[in-house]
C-alpha positions as CSV (number, residue, x, y, z in Angstrom):
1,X,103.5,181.1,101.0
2,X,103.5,182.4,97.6
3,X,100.6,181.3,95.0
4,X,99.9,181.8,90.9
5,X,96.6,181.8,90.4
6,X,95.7,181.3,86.3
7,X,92.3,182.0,85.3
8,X,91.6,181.5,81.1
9,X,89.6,184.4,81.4
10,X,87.6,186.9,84.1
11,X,84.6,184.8,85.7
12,X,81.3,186.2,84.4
13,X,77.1,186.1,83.6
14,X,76.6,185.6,80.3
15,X,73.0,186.1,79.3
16,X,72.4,183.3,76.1
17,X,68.3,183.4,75.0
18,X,66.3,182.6,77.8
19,X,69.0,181.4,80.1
20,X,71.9,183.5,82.0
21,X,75.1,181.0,82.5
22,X,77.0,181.9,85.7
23,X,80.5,181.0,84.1
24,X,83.2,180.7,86.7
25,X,86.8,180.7,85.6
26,X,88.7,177.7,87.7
27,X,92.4,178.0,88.3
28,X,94.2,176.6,85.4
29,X,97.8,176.1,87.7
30,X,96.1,173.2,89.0
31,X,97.1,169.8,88.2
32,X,92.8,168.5,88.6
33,X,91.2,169.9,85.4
34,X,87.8,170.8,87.0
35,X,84.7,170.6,85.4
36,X,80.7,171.4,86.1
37,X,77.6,172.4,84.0
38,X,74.4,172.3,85.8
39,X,71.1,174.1,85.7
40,X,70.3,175.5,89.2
41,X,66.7,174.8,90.4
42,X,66.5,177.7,93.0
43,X,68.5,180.5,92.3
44,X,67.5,183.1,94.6
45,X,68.7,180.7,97.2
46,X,72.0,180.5,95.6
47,X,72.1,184.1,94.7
48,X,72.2,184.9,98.5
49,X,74.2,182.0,99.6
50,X,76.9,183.3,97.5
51,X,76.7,187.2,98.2
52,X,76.9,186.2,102.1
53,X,79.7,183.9,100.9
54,X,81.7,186.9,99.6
55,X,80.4,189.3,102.5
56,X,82.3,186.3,104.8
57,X,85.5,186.8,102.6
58,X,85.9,190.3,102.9
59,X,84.2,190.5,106.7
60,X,87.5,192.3,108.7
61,X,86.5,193.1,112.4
62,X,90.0,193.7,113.8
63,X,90.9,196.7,115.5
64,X,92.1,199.3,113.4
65,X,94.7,202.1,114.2
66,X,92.6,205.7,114.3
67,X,93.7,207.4,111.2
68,X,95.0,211.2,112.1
69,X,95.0,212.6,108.6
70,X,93.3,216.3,110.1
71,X,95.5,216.3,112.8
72,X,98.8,216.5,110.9
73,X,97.4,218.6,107.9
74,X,96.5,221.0,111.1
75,X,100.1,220.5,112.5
76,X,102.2,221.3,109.4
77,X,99.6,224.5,109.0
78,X,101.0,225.3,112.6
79,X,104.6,224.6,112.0
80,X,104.4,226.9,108.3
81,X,102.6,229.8,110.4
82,X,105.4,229.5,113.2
83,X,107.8,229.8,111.0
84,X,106.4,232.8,108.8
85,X,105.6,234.5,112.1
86,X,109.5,234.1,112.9
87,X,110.7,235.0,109.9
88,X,108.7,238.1,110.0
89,X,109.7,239.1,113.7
90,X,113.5,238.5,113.8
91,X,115.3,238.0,110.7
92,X,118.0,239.7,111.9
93,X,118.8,237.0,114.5
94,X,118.6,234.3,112.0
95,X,121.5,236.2,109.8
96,X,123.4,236.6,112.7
97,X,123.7,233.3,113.5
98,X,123.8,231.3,110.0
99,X,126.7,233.8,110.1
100,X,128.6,233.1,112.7
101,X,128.0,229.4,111.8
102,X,129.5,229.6,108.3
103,X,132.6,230.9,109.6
104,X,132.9,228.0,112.2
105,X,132.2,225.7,109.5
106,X,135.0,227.2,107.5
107,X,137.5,227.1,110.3
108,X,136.4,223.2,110.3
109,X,136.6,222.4,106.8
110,X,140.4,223.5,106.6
111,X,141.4,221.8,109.8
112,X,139.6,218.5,108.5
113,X,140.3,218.9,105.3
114,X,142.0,215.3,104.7
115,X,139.0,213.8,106.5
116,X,136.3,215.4,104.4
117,X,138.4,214.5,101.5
118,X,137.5,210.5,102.2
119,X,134.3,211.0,102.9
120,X,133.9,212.3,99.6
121,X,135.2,209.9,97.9
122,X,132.7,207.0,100.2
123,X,129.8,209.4,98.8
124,X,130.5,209.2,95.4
125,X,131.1,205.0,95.5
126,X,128.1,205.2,97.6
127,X,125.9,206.8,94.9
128,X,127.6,204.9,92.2
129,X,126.1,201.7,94.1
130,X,123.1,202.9,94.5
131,X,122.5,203.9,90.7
132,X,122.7,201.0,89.8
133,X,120.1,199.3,91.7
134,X,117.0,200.5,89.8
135,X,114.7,198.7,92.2
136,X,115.9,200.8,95.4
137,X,112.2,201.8,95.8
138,X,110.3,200.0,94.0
139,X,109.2,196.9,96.6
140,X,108.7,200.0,99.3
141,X,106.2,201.8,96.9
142,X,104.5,198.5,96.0
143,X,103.9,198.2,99.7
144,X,102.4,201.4,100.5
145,X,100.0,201.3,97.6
146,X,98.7,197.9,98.7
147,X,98.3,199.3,102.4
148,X,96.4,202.5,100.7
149,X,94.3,200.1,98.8
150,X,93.1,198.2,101.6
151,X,92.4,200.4,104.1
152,X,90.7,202.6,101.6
153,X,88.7,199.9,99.8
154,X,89.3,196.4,101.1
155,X,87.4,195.3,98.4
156,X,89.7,195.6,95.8
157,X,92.0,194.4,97.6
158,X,90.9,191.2,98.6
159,X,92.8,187.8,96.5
160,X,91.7,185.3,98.6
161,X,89.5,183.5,96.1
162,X,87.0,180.8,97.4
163,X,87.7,177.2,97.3
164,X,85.4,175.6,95.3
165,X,85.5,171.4,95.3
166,X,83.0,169.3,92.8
167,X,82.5,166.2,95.2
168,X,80.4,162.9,94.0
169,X,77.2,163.9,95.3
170,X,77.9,167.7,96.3
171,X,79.4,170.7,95.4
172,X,80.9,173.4,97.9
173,X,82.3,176.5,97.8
174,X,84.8,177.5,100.9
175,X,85.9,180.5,101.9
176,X,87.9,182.2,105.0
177,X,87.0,185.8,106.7
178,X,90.2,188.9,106.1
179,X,90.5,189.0,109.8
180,X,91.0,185.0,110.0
181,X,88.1,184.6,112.4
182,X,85.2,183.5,110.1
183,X,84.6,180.4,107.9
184,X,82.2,179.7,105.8
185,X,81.1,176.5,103.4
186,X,78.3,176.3,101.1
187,X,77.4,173.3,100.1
188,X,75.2,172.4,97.3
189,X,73.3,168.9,96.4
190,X,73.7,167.4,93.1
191,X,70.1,166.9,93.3
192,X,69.7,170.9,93.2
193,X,71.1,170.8,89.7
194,X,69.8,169.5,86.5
195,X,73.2,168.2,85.2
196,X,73.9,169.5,81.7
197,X,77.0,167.1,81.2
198,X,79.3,164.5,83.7
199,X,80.9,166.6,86.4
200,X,85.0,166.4,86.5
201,X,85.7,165.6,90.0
202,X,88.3,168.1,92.0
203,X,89.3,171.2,93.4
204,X,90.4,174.3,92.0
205,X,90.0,178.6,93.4
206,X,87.5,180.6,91.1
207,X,88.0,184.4,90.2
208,X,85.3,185.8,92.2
209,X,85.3,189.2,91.5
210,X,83.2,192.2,93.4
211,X,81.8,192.8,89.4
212,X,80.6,189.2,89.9
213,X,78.9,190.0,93.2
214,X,76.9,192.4,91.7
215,X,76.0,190.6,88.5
216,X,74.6,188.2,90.8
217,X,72.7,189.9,92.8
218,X,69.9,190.6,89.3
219,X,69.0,187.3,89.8
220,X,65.4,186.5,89.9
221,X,62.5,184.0,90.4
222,X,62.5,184.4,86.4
223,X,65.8,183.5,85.9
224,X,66.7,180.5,84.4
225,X,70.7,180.2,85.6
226,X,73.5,177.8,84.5
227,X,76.2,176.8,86.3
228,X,79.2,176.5,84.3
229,X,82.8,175.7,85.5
230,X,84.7,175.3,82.7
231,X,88.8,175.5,82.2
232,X,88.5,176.7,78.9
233,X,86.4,179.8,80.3
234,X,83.6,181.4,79.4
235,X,83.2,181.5,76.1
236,X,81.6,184.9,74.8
237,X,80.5,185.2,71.2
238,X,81.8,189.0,70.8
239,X,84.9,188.3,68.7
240,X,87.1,189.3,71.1
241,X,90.2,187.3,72.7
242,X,89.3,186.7,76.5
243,X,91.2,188.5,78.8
244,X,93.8,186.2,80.7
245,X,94.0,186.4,84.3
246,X,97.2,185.9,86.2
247,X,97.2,186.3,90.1
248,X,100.6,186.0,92.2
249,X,100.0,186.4,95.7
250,X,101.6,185.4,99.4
251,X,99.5,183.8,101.3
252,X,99.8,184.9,105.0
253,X,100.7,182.0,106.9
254,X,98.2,182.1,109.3
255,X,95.3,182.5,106.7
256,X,96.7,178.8,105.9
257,X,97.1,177.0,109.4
258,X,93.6,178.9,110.0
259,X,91.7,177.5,107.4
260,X,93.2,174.3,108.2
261,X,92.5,174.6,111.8
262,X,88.8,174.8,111.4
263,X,88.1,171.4,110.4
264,X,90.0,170.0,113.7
265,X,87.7,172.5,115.5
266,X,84.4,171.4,113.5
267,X,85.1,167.8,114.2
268,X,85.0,168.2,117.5
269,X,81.9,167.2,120.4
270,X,79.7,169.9,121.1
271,X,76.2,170.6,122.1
272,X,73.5,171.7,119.3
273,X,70.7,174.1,119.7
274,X,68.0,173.9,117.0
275,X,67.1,177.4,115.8
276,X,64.2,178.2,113.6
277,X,64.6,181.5,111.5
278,X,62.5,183.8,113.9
279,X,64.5,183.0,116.9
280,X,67.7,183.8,114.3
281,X,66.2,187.2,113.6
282,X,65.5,188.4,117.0
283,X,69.2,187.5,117.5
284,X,70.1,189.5,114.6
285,X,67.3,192.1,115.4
286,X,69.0,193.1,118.9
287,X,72.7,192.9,117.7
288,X,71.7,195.2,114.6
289,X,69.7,198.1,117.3
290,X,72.1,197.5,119.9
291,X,75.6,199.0,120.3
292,X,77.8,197.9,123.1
293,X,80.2,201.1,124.4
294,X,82.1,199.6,127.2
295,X,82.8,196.3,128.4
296,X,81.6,193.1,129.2
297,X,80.3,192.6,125.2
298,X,78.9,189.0,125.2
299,X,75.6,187.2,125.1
300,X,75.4,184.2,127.6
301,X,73.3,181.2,126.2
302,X,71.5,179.5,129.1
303,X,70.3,176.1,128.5
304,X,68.1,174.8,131.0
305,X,66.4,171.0,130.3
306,X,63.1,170.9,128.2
307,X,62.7,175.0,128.6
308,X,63.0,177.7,125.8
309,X,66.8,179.4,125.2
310,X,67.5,182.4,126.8
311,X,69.9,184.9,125.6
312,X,71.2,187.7,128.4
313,X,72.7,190.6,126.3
314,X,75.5,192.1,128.3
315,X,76.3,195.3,128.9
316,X,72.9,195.8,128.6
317,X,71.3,192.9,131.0
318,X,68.9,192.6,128.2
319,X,66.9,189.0,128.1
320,X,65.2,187.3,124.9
321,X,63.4,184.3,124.9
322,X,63.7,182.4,121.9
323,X,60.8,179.6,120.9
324,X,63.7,177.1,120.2
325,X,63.7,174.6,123.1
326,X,66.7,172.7,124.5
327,X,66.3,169.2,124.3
328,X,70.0,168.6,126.4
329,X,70.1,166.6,129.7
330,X,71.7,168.9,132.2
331,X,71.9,172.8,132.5
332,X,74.1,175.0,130.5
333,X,75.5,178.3,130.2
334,X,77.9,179.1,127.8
335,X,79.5,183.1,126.9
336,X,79.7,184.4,123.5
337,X,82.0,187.1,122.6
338,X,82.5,188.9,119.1
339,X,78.6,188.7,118.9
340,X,78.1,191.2,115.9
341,X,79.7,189.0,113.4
342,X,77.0,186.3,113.7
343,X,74.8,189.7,111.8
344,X,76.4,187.9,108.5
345,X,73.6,185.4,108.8
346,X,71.2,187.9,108.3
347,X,71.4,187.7,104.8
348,X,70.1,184.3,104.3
349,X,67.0,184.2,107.2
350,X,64.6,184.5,104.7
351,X,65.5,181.5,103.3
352,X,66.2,179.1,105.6
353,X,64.3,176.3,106.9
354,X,66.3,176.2,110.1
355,X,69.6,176.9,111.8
356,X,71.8,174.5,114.1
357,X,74.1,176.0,116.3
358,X,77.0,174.0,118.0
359,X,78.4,175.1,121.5
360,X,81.8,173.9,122.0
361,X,82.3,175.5,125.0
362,X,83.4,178.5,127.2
363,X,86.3,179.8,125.0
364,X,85.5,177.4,121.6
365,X,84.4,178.2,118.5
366,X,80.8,178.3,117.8
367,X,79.3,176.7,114.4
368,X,75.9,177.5,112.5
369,X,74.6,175.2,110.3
370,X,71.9,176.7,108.2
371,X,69.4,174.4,105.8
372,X,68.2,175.8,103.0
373,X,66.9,172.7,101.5
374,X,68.8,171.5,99.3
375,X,71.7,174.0,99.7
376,X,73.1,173.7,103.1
377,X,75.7,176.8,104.7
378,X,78.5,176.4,107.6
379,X,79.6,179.4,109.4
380,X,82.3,178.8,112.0
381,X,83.2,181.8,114.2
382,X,86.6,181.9,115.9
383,X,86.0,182.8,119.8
384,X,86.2,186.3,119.5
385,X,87.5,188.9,116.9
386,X,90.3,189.4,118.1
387,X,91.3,185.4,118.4
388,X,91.8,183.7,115.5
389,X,92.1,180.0,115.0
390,X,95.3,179.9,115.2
391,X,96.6,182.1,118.2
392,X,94.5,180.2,120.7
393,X,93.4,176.7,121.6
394,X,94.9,173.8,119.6
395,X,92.2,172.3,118.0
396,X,93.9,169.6,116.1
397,X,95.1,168.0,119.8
398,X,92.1,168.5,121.4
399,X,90.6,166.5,118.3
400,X,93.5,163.8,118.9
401,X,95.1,164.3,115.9
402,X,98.8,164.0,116.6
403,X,101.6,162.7,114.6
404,X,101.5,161.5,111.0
405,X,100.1,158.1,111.5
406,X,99.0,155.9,108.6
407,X,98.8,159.4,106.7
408,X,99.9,157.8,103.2
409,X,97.4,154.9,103.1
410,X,94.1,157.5,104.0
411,X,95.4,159.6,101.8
412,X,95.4,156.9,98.6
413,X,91.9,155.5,100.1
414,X,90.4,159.6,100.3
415,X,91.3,160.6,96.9
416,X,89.8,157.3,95.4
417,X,86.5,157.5,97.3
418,X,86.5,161.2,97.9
419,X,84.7,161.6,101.0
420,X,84.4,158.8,104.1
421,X,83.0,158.7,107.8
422,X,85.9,158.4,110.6
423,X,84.5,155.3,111.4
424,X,84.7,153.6,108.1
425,X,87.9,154.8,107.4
426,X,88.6,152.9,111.2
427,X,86.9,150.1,109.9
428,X,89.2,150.1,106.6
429,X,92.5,150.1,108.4
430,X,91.2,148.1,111.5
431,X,94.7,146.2,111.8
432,X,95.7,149.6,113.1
433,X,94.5,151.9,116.3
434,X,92.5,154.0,116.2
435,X,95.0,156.9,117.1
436,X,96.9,156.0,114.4
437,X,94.4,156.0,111.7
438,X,92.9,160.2,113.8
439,X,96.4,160.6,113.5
440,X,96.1,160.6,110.2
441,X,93.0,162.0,109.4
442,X,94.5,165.2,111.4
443,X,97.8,165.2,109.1
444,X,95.6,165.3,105.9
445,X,93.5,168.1,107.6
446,X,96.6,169.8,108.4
447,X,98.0,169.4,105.1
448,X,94.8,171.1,103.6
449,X,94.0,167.8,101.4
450,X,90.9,167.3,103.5
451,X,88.4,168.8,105.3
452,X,85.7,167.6,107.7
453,X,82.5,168.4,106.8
454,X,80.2,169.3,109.8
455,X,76.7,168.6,108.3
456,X,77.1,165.3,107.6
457,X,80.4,164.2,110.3
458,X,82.3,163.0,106.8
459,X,86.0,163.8,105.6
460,X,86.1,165.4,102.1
461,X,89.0,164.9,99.9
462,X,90.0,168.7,99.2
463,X,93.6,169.8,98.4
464,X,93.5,174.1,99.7
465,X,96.1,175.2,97.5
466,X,97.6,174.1,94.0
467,X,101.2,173.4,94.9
468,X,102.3,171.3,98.4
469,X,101.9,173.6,101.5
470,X,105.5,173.5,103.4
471,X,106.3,171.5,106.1
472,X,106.5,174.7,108.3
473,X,102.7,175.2,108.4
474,X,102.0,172.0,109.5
475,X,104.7,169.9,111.2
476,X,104.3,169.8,114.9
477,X,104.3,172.3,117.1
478,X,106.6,172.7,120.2
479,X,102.8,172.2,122.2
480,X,101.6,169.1,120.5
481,X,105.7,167.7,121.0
482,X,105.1,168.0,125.0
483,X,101.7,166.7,124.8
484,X,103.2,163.6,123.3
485,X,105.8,163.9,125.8
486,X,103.2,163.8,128.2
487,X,101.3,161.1,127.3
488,X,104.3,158.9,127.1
489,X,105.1,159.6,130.5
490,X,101.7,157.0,131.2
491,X,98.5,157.1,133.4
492,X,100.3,155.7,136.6
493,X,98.7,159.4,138.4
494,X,96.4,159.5,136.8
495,X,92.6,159.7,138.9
496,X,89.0,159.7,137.8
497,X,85.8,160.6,139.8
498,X,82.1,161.5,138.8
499,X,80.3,164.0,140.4
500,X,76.3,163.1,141.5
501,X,75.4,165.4,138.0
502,X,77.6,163.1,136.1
503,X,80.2,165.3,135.8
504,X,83.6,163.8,135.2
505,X,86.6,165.0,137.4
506,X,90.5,163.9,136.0
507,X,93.5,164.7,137.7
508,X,96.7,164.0,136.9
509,X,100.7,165.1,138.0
510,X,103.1,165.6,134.8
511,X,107.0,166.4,135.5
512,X,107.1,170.2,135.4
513,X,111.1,170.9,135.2
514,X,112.4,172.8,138.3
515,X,113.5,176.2,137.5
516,X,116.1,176.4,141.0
517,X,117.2,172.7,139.9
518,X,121.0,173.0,139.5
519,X,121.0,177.3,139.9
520,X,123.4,178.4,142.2
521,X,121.6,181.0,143.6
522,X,119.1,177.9,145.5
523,X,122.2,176.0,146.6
524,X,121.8,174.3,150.0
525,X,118.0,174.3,149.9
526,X,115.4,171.5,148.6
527,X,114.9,172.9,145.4
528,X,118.5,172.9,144.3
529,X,119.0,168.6,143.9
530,X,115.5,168.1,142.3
531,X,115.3,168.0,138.4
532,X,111.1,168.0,138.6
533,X,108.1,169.2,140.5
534,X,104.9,167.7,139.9
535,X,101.8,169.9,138.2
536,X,98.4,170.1,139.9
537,X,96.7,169.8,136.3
538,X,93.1,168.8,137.0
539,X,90.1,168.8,134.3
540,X,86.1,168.5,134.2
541,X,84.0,167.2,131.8
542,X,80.4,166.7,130.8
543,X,78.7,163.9,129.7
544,X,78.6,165.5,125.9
545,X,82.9,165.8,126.8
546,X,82.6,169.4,126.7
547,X,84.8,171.0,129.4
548,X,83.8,172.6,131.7
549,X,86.6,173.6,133.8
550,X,90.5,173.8,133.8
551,X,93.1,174.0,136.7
552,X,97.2,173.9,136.2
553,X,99.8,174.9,138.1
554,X,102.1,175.5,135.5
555,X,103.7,178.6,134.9
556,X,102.6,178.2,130.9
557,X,98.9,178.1,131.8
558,X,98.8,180.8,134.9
559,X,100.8,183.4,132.4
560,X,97.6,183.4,129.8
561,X,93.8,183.7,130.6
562,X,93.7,180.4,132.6
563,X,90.8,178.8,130.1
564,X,90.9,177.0,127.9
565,X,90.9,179.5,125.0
566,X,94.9,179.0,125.8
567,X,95.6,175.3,127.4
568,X,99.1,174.0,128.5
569,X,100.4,171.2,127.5
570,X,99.2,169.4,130.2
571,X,95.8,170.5,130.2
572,X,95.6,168.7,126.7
573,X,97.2,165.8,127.8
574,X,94.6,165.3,130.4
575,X,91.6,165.5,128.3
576,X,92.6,163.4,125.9
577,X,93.6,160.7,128.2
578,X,90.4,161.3,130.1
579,X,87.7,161.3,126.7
580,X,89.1,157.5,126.3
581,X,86.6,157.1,129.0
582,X,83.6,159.2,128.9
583,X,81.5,156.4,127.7
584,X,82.5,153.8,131.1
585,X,79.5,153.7,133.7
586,X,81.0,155.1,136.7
587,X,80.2,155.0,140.2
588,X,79.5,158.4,141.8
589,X,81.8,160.1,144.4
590,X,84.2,157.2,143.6
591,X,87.8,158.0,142.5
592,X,89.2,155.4,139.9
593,X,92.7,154.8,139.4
594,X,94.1,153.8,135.4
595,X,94.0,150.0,137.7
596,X,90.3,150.2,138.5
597,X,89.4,151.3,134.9
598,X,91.2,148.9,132.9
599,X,89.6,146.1,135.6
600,X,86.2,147.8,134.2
601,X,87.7,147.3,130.8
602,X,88.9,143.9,131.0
């Protein structure tokens, strides 16, 4: 997806008397003329929200391939000395033969002489042809010196500017990880600024520069900073035109339905662990002494009732012991992987009051919350490095938002009030279901016109990019289609029991089609006449609707990892037929049929 960026000018501290104004160009391509002028009451604290802000956009933990530069300067230094030493040792033999195959090449020309003739000619149109296409090699260069660029300095490569959105009573800055895997939201109280004029409500990118970074990082307790978001730039008294900024980029797809993805995965049940900033720092401490060589590289959470966190460190089979205490009703353990990306919250320890950490799950994304007062930063980590959040578990479904629903009317209502609980926007539309209106919370999610905010459970109006995102990144996929599927075929095998812990236990059978149905090669046996074969798919949940396990006898789901870091259709189906009814009083070791429930219901 390609994107202009337009920027009046480079963003930029401007030191004026006493004061330094942080001006930050917005992106003039945008149709919602932004506008913000505020005097910051901490700064430090924004200083180093915003340089771990930038450390998240240019964060890349994917593998790399192992550069062998030395190895084939060392080769073609071989190859030249083998072919000195040859030269030197028989060049007689080498006279002999170019010889003997000129005069075999001469023997060929003049029996193929007609031949050679045409292929003359088909040269000389060829390179006619080719003359005139000046940019032959052009798009080929422009692509190796943009590989070269990043992989020698990925910070000058980087165009993925942050989001910045000027809300009613916040403002936040947004921004996604290189690799895909790391989100991260700053969000600021109006009450943290001493408003210098009436903000313009909107959202636009902002040219944040690595020159920025450093200019502010000289912030001080001294400092007395401005923030200024202004279209017409940042106006410098030097006599000098400002320099106009003009980005075109492509967008990588994924980098879209990613950032997309994360609010569908943040608005999603999960447990929270309160953290204060020493437990964070013996986390942080161990990661940042400790390397992991070989496999497995996670740290296991286990949650036990009323008793302190503890933290097993594997490969090492390490144990810490935080001070944080889990408050939860039941025992828990959940598995971490990509551990040493949570050392980008290092940077803002110091100044947090506390952290919140949300546990989706064996699989799921993990979020921190940190509170710095009145500043507050959301980092959401994908499950690993490797997994981004778009290659594995379909957060949007599992969140229940399928099809477009009432998409047009929340869309009119969330631009006019700019941000809104799920359940008001239920209570606004309440002629409708309420899978019609989460249907259309997810399509404005999707779309990149919203996103749900984690710290407070609201939807934010927010539109990603400045021109409509194609119906290719977020139309349905072919997963979410046989979940619906699914889910029309009704709850007739459907089956509920809970376990003496409260655990939830859901069966149900979908029609799997029959691969031997109809193939000659199973003619005369059992399999040959029948169209379907029924799925084993069975699911359980917690009390907090975590799950907890995942069983299908699919082919799609025994072909992947068999968790639910990569469901089947089925699988999703299930769960969200079964979290209708987490919050029914069951009877234990009791199975319920969709007829006992709705009696329960009723």
């Amino acid at each position: 997806m390609k994107i202009n960026y337009e920027y009046a000018n480079p963003s930029m501290c401007v030191p004026e008397g006493d004061k330094t104004v942080l001006g930050l160009s917005p992106d003039l391509s945008r149709e919602e003329r932004v506008s913000f002028s505020g005097r910051l009451k901490n700064p430090l604290v924004f200083r180093d929200a915003m340089l771990m802000l930038r450390e998240i956009v240019i964060s890349d933990m994917s593998q790399k391939k192992k550069e062998r530069v030395e190895f084939f300067a060392w080769l073609n230094q071989e190859i030249d000395r083998r072919v000195l030493d040859h030269e030197k040792y028989a060049p007689g033999v080498r006279e002999e033969i170019q010889n003997k195959m000129n005069e075999q090449l001469d023997k060929l020309e003049q029996n193929e002489l007609e031949i050679l003739k045409l292929y003359d000619v088909k040269k000389q149109l060829k390179k006619e042809i080719d003359s005139l296409d000046v940019w032959k090699d052009y798009y080929k260069i422009e692509r190796d010196f943009w590989k070269f660029i990043k992989e020698r300095d990925l910070s000058l490569w980087i165009v993925l500017d942050p989001v910045i959105t000027v809300h009613p009573d916040q403002v936040s800055f947004e921004a996604f990880s290189a690799d895909e895997s790391i989100y991260g939201c700053l969000s600021i109280d109006m009450n943290e600024f001493e408003l210098l004029q009436k903000p313009e409500l909107g959202t636009t990118n902002i040219d944040f520069s690595s020159k920025l970074s450093k200019e502010i990082e000289r912030f001080r307790t001294y400092t007395n900073v401005e923030l200024s978001i202004n279209p017409s730039g940042v106006v410098v008294d030097t006599g000098i035109m400002p320099e106009h900024i003009e980005k075109k980029i492509d967008l990588p797809e994924t980098w879209i339905k990613g950032f997309n993805q994360v609010s569908a995965a943040a608005s999603l049940i999960g447990v929270d662990v309160e953290l204060s900033p020493v437990d964070m720092y013996d986390i942080c401490s161990f990661l940042r002494r400790h390397k992991a060589k070989t496999s497995p590289r996670y740290m296991k959470w286990i949650l036990e009732p009323n008793q302190p966190v503890t933290i097993i460190f594997e490969p090492f089979g390490k144990q810490i012991t935080l001070k944080a205490v889990y408050h939860g009703e039941k025992r828990r353990e959940e598995k971490i992987w990509g551990r040493e990306r949570w050392l980008i919250v290092e940077k803002i320890i110091p100044i947090a009051k506390s952290f919140k950490v949300r546990l989706l799950g064996f699989g799921m994304p993990q979020f921190i919350i940190a509170d710095l007062t009145n500043m507050k930063m959301t980092i959401g980590f994908s499950s690993w490095s490797s997994n981004d959040w778009v290659k594995g578990t379909a957060f949007n479904v599992l969140a229940g938002f399928i099809g477009n629903g009432n998409y047009d009317e929340i869309y009119s209502l969330l631009k006019e009030k700019r941000f809104m609980s799920v359940e008001d926007i239920y209570n606004k539309f309440n002629s409708l279901s309420k899978s019609d209106n989460k249907a259309g919370i997810g399509m404005l999610l999707r779309k990149g016109e919203a996103y749900y905010d984690a710290i407070s459970d609201l939807v934010r109006f927010r539109q990603l990019c400045s021109i409509p995102i194609p119906e290719k990144l977020y139309e349905p996929s072919d997963a979410e289609n046989k979940v619906q599927q699914y889910m029309d075929e009704g709850l007739e095998n459907f089956t509920l029991v809970q376990s003496k812990d409260g655990n939830l236990t859901a069966k149900q059978s979908f029609k799997m089609i029959n691969s031997k149905y109809k193939n000659w090669r199973f003619r005369g046996t059992e399999s040959y006449n029948r169209e379907f074969d029924p799925t084993e798919t069975e699911l359980v949940i917690d009390k907090d609707g975590q799950i907890l396990k995942v069983k299908c006898k699919c082919k799609e789901f025994n072909k992947g990892d068999r968790n639910i870091s990569a469901p089947c259709a089925h699988i999703l189906s299930l769960y969200i037929n079964s979290s209708k009814f987490l919050k029914l009083n069951f009877k234990q070791e009791k199975e319920y049929k969709i007829k006992d429930i709705m009696e329960m219901l009723l």
